[in-house]
C-alpha positions as CSV (number, residue, x, y, z in Angstrom):
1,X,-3.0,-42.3,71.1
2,X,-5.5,-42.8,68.7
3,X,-6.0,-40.1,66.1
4,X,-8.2,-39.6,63.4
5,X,-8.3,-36.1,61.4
6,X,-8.8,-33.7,64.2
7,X,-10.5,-35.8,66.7
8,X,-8.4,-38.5,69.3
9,X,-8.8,-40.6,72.0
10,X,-5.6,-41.1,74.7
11,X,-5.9,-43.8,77.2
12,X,-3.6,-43.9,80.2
13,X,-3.2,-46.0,82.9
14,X,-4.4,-43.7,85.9
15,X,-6.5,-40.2,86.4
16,X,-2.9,-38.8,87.2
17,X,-1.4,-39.3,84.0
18,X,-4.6,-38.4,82.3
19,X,-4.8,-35.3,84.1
20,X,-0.5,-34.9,82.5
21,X,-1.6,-36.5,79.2
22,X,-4.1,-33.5,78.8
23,X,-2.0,-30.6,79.8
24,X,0.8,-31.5,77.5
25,X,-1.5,-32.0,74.5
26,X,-3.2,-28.6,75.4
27,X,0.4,-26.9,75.3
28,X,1.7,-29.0,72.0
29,X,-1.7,-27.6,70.5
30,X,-1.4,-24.2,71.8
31,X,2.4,-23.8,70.0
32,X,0.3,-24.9,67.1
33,X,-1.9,-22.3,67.6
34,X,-4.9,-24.3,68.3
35,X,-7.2,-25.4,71.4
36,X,-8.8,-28.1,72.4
37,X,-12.7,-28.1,72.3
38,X,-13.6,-27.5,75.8
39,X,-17.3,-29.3,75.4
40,X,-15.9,-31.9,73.5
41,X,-12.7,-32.7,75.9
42,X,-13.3,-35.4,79.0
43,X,-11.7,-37.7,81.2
44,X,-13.6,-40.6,81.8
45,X,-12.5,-43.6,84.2
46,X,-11.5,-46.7,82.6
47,X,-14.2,-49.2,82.4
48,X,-17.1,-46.9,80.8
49,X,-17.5,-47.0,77.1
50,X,-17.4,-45.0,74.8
51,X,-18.2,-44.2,71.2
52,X,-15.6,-42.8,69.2
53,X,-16.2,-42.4,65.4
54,X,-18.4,-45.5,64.6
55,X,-16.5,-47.7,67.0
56,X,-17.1,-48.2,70.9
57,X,-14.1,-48.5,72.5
58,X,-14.1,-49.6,76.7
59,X,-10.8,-49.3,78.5
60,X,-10.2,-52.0,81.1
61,X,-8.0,-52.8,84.1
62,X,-6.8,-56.2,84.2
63,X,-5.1,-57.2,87.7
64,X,-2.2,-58.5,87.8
65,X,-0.2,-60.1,90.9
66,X,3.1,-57.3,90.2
67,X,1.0,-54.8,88.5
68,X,-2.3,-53.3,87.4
69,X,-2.4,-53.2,83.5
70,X,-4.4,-51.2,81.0
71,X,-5.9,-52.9,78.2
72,X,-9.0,-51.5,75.9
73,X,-11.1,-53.7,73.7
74,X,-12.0,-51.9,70.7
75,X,-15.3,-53.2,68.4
76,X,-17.7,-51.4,65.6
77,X,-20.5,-49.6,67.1
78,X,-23.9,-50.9,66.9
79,X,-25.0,-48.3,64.4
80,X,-21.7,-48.8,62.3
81,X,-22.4,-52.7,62.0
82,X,-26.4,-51.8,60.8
C-alpha cells in the first residue's frame, strides 16, 4: 500500500484480490468512521498508468515460467519534473 495523508494507492496481483483489497479497506475505514470517496475510488487493470500525486505510477505483469508476478515502475510525472 502506498499512502499519502488521506489519499492511497493498493496494487494487487489480480481483479480478485482487488475486488478483497477494497472491501476490507472500506470496513477498516467504516470502524473509523469514515468512507471511501466513491468518485475518487477505481480499479484499474494492471498495465494502464496512472497519476497519483505528481508521480505516474504503471503496474506491470512480468511472466514468469512458475508464476505471473506483479511489479510497478514508479517515475515523477511530466508536470512534476517541469
Amino acid at each position: 500500500m502506498i499512502r499519502y495523508a488521506d489519499d492511497f494507492v493498493i496494487l494487487a496481483a489480480s481483479a480478485r484480490e482487488a475486488q478483497r483489497a477494497l472491501k476490507d479497506v472500506r470496513a477498516a475505514a467504516a470502524r473509523r468512521g469514515l468512507a471511501l470517496n466513491r468518485d475518487k475510488t477505481r480499479i484499474r487493470a494492471a498495465g494502464r498508468e496512472l497519476r497519483f500525486l505528481g508521480c505516474s505510477i504503471c503496474a506491470t505483469r512480468t511472466p514468469r515460467a512458475d508464476l505471473a508476478r506483479l511489479g510497478a515502475t514508479l517515475s515523477p510525472s511530466l508536470r512534476a519534473r517541469a
